[in-house]
C-alpha positions as CSV (number, residue, x, y, z in Angstrom):
1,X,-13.2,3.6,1.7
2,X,-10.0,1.5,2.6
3,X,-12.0,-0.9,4.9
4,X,-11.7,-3.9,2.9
5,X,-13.9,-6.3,4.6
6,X,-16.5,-3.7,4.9
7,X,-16.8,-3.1,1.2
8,X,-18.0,-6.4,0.7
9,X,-21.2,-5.9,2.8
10,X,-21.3,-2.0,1.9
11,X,-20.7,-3.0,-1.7
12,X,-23.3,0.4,-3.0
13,X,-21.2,2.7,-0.5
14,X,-17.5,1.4,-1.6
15,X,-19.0,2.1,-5.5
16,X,-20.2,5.9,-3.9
17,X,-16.9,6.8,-2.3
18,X,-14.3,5.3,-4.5
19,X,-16.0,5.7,-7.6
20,X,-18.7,7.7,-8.6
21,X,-17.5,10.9,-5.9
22,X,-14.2,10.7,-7.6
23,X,-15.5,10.7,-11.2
24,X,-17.2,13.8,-9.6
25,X,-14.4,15.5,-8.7
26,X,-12.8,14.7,-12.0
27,X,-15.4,16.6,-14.0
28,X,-14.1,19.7,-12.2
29,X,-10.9,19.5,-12.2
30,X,-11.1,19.1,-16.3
31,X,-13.4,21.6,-16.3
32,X,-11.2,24.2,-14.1
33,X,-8.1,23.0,-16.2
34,X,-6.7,21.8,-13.0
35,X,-4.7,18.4,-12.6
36,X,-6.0,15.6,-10.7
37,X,-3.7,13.2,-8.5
38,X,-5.4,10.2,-8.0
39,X,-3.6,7.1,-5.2
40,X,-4.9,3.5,-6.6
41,X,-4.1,0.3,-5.0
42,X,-2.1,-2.9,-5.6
43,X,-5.5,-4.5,-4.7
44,X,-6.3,-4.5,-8.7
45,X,-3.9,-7.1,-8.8
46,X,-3.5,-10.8,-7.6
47,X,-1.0,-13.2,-9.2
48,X,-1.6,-17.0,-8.0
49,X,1.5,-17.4,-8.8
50,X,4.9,-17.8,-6.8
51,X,7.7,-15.6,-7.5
52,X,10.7,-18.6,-7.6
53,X,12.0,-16.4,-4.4
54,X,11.7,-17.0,-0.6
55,X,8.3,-16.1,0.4
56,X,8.3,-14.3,3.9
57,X,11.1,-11.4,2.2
58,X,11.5,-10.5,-1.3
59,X,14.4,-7.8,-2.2
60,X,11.8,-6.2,-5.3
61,X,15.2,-3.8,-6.2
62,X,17.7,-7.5,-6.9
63,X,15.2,-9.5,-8.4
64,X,12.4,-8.6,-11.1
65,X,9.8,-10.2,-10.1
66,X,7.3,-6.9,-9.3
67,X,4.2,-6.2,-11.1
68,X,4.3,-3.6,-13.8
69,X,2.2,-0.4,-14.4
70,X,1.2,-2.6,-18.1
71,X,0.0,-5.9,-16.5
72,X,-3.9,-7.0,-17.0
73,X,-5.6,-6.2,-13.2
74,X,-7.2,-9.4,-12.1
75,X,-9.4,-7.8,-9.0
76,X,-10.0,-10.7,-6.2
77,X,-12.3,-8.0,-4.3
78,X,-15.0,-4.8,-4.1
79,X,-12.6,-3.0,-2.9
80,X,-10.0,-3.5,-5.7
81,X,-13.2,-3.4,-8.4
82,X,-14.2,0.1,-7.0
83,X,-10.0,1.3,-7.3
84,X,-9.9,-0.2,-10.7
85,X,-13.5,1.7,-11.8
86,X,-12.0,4.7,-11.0
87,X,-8.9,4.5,-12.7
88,X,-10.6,3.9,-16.1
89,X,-12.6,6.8,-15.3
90,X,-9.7,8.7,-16.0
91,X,-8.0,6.9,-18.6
92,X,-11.2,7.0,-21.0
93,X,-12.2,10.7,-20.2
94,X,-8.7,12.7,-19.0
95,X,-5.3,12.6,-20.1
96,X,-4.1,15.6,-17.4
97,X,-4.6,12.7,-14.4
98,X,-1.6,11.0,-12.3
99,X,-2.7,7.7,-10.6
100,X,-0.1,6.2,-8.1
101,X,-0.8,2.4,-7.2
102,X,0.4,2.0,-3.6
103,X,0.0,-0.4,-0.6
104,X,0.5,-0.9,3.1
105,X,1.4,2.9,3.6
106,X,2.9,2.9,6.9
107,X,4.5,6.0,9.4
108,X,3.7,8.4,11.3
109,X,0.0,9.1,11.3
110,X,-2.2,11.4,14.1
111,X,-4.9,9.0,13.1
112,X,-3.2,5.9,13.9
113,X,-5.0,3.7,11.7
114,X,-1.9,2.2,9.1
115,X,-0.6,-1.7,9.9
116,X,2.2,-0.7,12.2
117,X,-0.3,1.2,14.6
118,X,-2.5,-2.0,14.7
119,X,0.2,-4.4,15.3
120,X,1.9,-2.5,17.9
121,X,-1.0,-1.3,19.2
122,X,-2.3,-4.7,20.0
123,X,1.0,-6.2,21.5
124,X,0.9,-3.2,24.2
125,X,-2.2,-4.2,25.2
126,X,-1.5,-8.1,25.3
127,X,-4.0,-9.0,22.2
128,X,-3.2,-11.8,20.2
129,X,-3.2,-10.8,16.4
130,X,-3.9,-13.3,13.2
131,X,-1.6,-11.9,10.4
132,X,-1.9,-13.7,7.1
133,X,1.2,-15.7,5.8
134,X,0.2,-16.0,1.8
135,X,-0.7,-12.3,0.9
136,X,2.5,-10.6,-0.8
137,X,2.9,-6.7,-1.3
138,X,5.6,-3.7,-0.9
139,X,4.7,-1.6,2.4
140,X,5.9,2.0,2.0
141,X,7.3,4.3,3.7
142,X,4.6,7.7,4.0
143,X,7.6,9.9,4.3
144,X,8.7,7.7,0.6
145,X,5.4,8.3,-1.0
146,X,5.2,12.1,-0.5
147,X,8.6,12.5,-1.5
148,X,7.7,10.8,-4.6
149,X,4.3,12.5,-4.9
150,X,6.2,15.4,-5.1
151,X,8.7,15.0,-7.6
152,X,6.0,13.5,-9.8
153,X,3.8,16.6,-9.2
154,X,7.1,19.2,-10.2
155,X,8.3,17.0,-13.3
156,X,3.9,17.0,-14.4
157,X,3.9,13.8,-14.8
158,X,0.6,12.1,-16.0
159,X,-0.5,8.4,-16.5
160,X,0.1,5.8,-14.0
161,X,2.9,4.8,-11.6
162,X,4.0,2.4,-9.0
163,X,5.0,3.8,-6.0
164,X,5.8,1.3,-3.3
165,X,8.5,0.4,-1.1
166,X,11.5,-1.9,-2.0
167,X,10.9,-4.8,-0.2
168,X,8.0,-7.6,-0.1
169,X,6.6,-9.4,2.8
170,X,3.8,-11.4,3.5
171,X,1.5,-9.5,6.1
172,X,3.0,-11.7,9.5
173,X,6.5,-11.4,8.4
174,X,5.7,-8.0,8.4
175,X,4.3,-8.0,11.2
176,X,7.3,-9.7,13.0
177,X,9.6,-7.1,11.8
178,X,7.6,-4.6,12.9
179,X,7.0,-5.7,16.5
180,X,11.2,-6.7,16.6
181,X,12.1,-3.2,15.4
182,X,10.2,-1.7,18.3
183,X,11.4,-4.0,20.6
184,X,8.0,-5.3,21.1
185,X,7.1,-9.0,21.6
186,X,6.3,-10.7,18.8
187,X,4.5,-14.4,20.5
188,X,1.1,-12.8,20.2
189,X,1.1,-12.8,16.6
190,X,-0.5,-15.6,15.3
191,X,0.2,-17.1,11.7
192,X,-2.7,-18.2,9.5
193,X,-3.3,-18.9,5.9
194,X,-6.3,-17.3,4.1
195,X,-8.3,-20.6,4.0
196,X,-7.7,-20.8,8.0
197,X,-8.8,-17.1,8.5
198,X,-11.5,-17.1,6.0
199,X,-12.0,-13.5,6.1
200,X,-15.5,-11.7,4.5
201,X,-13.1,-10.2,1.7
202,X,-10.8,-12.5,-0.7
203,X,-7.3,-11.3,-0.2
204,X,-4.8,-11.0,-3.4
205,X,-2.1,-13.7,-3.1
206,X,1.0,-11.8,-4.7
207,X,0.1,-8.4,-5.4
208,X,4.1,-6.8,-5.2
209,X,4.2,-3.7,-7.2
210,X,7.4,-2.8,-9.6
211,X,8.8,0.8,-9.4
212,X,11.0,0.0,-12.2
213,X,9.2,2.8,-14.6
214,X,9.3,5.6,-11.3
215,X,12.7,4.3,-10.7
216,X,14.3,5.1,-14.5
217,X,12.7,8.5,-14.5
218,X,13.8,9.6,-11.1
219,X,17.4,7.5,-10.7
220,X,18.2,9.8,-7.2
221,X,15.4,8.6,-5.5
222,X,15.9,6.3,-2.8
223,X,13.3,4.6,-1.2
224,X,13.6,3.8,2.3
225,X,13.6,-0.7,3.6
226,X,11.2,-0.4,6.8
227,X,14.6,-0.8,9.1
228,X,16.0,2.0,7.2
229,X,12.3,4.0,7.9
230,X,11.6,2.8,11.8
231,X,14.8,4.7,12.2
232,X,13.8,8.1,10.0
233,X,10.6,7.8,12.1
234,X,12.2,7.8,15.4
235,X,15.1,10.3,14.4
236,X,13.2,12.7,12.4
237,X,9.8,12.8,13.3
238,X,9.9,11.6,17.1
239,X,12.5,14.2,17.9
240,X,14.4,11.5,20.0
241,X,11.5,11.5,22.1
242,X,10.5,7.1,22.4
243,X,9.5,5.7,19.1
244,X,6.4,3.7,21.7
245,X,5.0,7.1,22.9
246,X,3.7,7.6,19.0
247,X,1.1,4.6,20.0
């Protein structure tokens, strides 16, 4: 249950679904000697404190400034709360479990439900769209996060890792990029604070994710900066056919 805002009023549901329905599933998969893969969120965290950096862009692979896998959650949310259940689930009862903390996944998707969907979704049809300036995390890349998935999954990893992309934005910068990468006009996006928006769930200020641990075991990788992955998305997945006919 991803709908943040909802959680707050379906507080008994978000518990359901993103806690109690996975602690299910982990009984099985111990008892059928099977491995589990579990995605947590950077939502756990929230730092009230500014990185010494510029604030609408942080390069997370030239400065280290990224919250690690190690740091002490500090859950501003339901939504986070019911994540973070669910992850000590897992570390109390199962060592055979792989949690990857992500955020703002972002790409291709049939349901067309991520960020990039809404903001460009919006613009096309002429809707203004409030974007908060002081909420900081790493979008990635879905093609970045399977990719990942996957070599974590054929190494057999276990335990927890970071898998985000390498750059940090707050959500209108974002937004921005987005819109200018797709050609789209940006004037309908409408910069506002938290306190301004005042929205039914408390957003975490800096919640930017370190792959520093991912990025020691698997040195190859590369992860892909959202220029970098608008372009795979168009050349790859679009087949040349207009980047806008995905929306």
């Amino acid at each position: 249950m991803t709908n943040v805002n909802l959680c707050e009023s379906e507080t008994e549901l978000a518990y359901l679904i993103n806690r109690d329905s996975i602690e299910q599933l982990g009984k099985q998969t111990k008892k059928h000697g099977a491995k589990l893969i579990f995605f947590s969120t950077n939502y756990i965290f929230s730092d009230p404190l500014k990185p010494d950096l510029p604030q609408d862009r942080i390069d997370m692979l030239a400065n280290d400034v990224g919250i690690k896998e190690d740091a002490r959650p500090n859950c501003v949310n339901i939504y986070g709360k019911s994540k973070l259940d669910s992850e000590k689930v897992f570390q109390d009862n199962d060592t055979n479990v792989l949690i990857i903390r992500t955020s703002g996944v972002y790409g291709h998707d049939s349901r067309k439900r991520n960020f990039v969907y809404q903001v460009i979704g919006n613009l096309l049809a002429g809707n203004k769209m409030t974007l908060l300036t002081d909420e900081i995390q790493c979008p990635v890349y879905s093609e970045d996060l399977c990719r990942a998935t996957l070599e974590l999954m054929e190494k057999n990893c276990s335990g927890i890792y970071h898998v985000v992309g390498p750059e940090a934005f707050n959500k209108y910068t974002f937004g921005v990029k987005i819109a200018e990468l797709f050609n789209v006009d940006t004037s309908l996006l409408v910069p506002m604070s938290s306190e301004e928006l005042k929205l039914p769930a408390k957003r975490p200020y800096f919640a930017a994710l370190s792959t520093a641990k991912f990025r020691k075991e698997f040195p190859e990788f590369k992860f892909h900066n959202v220029s970098a992955a608008v372009e795979d998305w168009q050349t790859k997945q679009m087949k040349g056919r207009n980047i806008l006919s995905d929306f």
